[in-house]
C-alpha positions in Angstrom: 9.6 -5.7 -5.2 9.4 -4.9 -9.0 10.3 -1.6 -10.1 8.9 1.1 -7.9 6.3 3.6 -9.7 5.6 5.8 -6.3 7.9 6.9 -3.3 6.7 8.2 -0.2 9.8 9.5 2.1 9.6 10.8 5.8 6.0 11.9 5.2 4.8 14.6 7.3 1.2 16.5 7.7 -0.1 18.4 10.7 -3.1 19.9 11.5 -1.8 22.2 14.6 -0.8 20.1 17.3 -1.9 17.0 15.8 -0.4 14.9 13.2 -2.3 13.2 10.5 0.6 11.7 9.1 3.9 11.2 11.1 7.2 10.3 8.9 5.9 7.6 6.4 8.1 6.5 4.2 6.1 4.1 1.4 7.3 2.6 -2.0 4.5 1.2 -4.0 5.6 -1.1 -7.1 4.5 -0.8 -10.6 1.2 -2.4 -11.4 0.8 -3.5 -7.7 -2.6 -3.5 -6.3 -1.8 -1.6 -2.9 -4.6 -0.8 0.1 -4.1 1.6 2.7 -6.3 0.2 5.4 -7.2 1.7 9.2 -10.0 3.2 11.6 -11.4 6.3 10.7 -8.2 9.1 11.5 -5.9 6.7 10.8 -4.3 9.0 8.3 -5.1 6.5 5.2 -6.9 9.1 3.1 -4.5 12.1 4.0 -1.8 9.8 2.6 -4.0 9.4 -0.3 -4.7 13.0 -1.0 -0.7 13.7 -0.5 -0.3 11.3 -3.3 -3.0 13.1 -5.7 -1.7 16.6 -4.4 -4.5 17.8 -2.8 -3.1 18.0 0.4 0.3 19.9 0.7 2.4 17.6 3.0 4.3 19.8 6.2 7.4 17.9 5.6 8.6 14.7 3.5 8.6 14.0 -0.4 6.5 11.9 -2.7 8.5 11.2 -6.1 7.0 9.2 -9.2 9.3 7.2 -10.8 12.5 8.6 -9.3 11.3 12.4 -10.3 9.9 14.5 -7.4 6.0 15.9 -7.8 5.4 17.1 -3.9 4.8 20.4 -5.3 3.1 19.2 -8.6 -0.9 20.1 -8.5 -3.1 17.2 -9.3 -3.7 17.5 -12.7 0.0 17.7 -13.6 0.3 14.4 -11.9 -1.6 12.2 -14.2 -3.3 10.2 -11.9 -6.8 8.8 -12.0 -8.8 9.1 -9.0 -12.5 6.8 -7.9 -13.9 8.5 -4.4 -16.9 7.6 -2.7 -19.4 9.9 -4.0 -18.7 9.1 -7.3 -19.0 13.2 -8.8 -20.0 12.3 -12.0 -21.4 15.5 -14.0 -25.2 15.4 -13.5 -25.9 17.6 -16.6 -23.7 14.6 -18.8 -24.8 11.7 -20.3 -22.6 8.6 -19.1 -20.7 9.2 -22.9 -19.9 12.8 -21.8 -18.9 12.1 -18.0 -16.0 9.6 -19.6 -14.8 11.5 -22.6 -14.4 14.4 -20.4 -10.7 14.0 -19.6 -10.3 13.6 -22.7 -11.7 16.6 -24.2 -10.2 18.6 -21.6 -6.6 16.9 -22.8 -7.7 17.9 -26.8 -8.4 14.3 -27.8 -10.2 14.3 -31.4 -13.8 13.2 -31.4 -12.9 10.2 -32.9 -10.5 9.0 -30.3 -13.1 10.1 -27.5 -15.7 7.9 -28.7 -13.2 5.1 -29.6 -12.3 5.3 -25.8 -15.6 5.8 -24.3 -16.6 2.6 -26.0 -13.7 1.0 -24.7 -14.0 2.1 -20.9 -17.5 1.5 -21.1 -17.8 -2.2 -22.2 -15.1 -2.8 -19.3 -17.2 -1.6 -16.7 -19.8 -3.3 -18.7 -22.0 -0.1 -19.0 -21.8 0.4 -22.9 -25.4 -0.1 -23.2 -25.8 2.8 -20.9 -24.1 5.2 -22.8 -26.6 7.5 -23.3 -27.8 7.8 -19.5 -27.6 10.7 -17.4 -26.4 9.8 -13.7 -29.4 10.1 -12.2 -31.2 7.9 -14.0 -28.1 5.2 -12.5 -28.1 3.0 -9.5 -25.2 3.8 -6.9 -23.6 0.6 -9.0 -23.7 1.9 -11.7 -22.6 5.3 -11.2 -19.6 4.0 -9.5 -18.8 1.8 -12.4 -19.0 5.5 -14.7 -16.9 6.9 -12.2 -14.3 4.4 -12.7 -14.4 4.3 -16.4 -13.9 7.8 -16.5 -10.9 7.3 -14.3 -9.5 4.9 -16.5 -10.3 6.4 -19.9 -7.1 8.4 -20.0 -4.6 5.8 -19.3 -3.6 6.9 -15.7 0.1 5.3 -14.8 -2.1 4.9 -11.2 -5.5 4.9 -9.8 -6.3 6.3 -6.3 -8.9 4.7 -4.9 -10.5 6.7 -1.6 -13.5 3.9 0.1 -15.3 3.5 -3.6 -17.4 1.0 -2.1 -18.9 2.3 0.9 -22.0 3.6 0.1 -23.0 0.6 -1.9 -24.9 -2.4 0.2 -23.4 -5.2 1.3 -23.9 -7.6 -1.8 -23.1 -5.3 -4.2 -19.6 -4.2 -2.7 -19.2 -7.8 -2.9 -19.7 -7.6 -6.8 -17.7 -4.8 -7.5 -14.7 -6.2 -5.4 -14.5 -9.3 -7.9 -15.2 -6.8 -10.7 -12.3 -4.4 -9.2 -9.7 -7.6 -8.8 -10.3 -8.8 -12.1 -9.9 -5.2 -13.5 -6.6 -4.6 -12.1 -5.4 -8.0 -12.8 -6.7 -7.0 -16.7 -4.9 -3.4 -17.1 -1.9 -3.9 -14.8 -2.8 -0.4 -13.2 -1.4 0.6 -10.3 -4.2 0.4 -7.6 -3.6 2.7 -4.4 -6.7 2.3 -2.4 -8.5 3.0 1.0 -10.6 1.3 2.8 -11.3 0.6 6.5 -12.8 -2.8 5.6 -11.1 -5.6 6.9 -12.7 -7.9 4.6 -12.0 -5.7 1.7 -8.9 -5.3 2.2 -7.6 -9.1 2.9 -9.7 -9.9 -0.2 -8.4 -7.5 -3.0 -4.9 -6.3 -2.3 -1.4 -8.0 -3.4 0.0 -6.0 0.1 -1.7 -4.3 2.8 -0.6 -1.2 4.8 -1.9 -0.9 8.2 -2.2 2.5 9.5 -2.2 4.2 13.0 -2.1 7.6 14.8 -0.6 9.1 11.4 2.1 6.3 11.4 2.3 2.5 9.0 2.0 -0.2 12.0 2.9 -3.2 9.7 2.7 -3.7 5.5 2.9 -7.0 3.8 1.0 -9.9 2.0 -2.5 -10.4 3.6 -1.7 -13.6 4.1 1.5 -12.8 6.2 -0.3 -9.8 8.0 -3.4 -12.0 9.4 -1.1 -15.5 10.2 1.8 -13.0 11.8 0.5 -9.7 13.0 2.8 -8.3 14.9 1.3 -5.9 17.8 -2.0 -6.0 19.7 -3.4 -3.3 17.1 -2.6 -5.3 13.5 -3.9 -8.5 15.4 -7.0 -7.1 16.6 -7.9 -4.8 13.6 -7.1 -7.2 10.7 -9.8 -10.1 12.2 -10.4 -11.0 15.5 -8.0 -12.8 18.2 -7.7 -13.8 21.7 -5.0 -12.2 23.7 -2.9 -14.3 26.1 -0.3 -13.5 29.1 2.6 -16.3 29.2 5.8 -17.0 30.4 8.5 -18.4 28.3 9.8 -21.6 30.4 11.9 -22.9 28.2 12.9 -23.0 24.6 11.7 -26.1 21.9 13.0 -26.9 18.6 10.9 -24.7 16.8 9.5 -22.5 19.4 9.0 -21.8 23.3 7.5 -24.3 25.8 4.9 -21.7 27.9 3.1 -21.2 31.2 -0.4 -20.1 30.7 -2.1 -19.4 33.5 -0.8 -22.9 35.1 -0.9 -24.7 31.9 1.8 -25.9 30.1 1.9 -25.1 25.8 4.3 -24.9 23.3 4.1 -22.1 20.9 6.2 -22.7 17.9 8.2 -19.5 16.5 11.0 -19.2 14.8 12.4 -16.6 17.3 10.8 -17.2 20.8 11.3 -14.7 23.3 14.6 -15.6 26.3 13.4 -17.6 29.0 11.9 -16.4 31.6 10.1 -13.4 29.7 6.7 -12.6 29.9 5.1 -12.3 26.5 2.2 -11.6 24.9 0.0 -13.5 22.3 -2.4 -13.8 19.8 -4.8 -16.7 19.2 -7.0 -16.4 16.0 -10.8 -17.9 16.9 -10.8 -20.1 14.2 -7.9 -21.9 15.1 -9.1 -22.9 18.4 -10.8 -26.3 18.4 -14.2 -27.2 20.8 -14.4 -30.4 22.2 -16.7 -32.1 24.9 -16.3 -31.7 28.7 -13.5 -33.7 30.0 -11.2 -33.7 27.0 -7.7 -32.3 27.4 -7.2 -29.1 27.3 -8.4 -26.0 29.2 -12.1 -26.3 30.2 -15.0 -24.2 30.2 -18.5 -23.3 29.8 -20.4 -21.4 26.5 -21.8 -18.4 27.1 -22.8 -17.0 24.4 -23.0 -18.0 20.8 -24.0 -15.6 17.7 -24.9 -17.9 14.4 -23.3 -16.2 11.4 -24.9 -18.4 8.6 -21.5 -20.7 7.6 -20.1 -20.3 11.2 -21.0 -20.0 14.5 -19.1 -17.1 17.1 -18.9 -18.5 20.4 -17.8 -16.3 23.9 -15.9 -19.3 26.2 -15.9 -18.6 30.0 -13.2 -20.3 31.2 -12.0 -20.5 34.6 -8.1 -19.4 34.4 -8.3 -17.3 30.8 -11.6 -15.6 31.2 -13.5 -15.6 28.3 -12.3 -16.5 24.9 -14.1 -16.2 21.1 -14.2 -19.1 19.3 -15.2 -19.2 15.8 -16.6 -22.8 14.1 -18.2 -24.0 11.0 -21.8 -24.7 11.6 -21.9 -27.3 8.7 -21.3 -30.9 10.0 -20.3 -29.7 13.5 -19.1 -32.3 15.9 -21.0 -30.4 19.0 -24.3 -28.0 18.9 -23.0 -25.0 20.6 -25.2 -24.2 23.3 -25.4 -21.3 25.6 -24.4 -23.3 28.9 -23.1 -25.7 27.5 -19.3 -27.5 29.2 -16.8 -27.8 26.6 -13.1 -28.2 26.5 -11.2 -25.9 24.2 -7.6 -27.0 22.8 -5.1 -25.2 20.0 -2.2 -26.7 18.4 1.5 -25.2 18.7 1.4 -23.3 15.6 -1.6 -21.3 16.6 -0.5 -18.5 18.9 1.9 -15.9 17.5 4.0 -13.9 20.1 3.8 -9.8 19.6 6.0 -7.1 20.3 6.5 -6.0 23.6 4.0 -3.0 24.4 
């Protein structure tokens, strides 16, 4: 990791008897582009609102840059901060709403309007300038909302679900627009989401939270290919979840019993033989093939068309059913409700997880 702008260390925040957050410790780096992703409770935005110091943490320090700011209020922090309702000033013009932090910090006029213009045309609302909020799409107003965040050179910008309120295309949009942004200013992004697909899209490392507590962190590359309990595997994407017994080990992995058939599962550290394990089997990476192919057989029961690909639920005889995700384009087989198949996955595909 580069230099660390933000430390989080043994994290606490109760609410009575239950705890929001539940000894986090969390380093963010300088100019990273971090997301804090989980259900709804997870304790994503409480870990958010520690950072900004709006919520007083029970226990546990947050430190910027080696210098400790738990008790700091928000606006001795320096932070900027986007949230999902925008709060943009309805009796400002657009100009007003992002020269505000400014005025308050006893910019001259001249700067302000120098800045304004500058935030503006990066949002690409300068030709809105003169606009009160409400004469704004949601769009728009979120793009305000973020140039006002930006206009006072924030070291970071906390991000609580900017998106959600917007439709589906537009989020879309504005997630390109966000990337490219970041990628612009070299800004420290901390944001939350509970969007899968937002997340895995946007962020250079994901945190995946939990009951209060960080369930795995990494790439999003590394987090979807190697998730590492039933939760990160089933939360980040889809996946199948399979009982085996380790029979033997491979170069390169563990030779397996499923259910009476014999697989290979390649990992670099394969549980002893004999254990029973657990593991997870991304839809995408299982392939469908026509009855009497080798492999493990059964029977479609159900298939959803997604535009570009096709979800399929698999009854099969041993495994019970199975998802199975395929590209619609060019298919080799039309996947029909009823239809026999035989469904087959290389050694790579399955990734053991921790023991529950």
């Amino acid at each position: 990791m580069t230099d660390v702008i933000l430390s989080i260390r043994d994290a606490v925040k109760r609410y009575g008897e239950t705890h929001a957050l539940d000894r986090v410790d969390l380093d963010v780096a300088e100019g990273e582009f971090l997301t804090l992703l989980g259900p709804s409770g997870s304790g994503k935005t409480t870990l958010l609102t520690a950072v900004a110091g709006f919520t007083q943490l029970t226990a546990g320090t947050v430190s910027m840059r080696g210098t400790d700011i738990t008790s700091l209020p928000p606006e001795k922090r320096g932070f900027g901060m986007v949230f999902q309702g925008y709060a943009l000033f309805p009796t400002m013009t657009v100009a007003q709403n992002v020269g505000f932090p400014l005025k308050v910090r006893g910019k001259s006029k001249a700067e302000i309007a120098a800045r304004v213009a500058e935030c503006l045309d990066l949002v690409q609302m300068g030709r809105f300038a003169d606009r009160m909020p409400q004469q704004l799409s949601g769009g728009q107003q979120q793009r305000v909302a973020l140039a006002r965040a930006l206009s006072f050179h924030p070291p970071v910008l906390l991000l609580d679900e900017p998106l959600s309120a917007l439709d589906k295309k537009l989020r879309a949009d504005l997630q390109w627009e966000l990337k490219a942004l970041h990628e612009k200013l070299g800004v420290t992004f901390i944001y939350v989401t509970h969007d899968q697909e937002e997340a895995l899209s946007m962020s250079d490392r994901i945190v995946i939270l939990e009951g209060g507590r960080i369930q795995q962190e990494g790439a999003p590359e590394a987090l979807y290919d190697a998730p590492r309990t039933d939760f990160v595997a089933n939360f980040l994407g889809k996946s199948n979840f399979l009982d085996v017994t380790v029979a033997g080990h491979v170069p390169g992995g563990a030779a397996c019993d499923l259910a009476g058939h014999p697989i290979e599962i390649a990992s670099p550290a394969p549980p002893p033989v004999g254990a029973a394990a657990r593991v997870a089997l991304r839809p995408e990476r299982i392939a469908l093939g026509p009855e009497g192919g080798e492999g493990v057989p059964g029977r479609i029961a159900q298939v959803s068309y997604l535009g570009e690909r096709a979800q399929l639920i698999v009854d099969t005889e041993r495994l019970g059913p199975l998802l199975v995700s395929r590209p619609t384009w060019k298919a080799a087989i039309h996947p029909d409700a009823g239809l026999p198949v035989t469904l087959r996955w290389e050694r790579d595909a399955c990734v053991f997880l921790e023991a529950r």
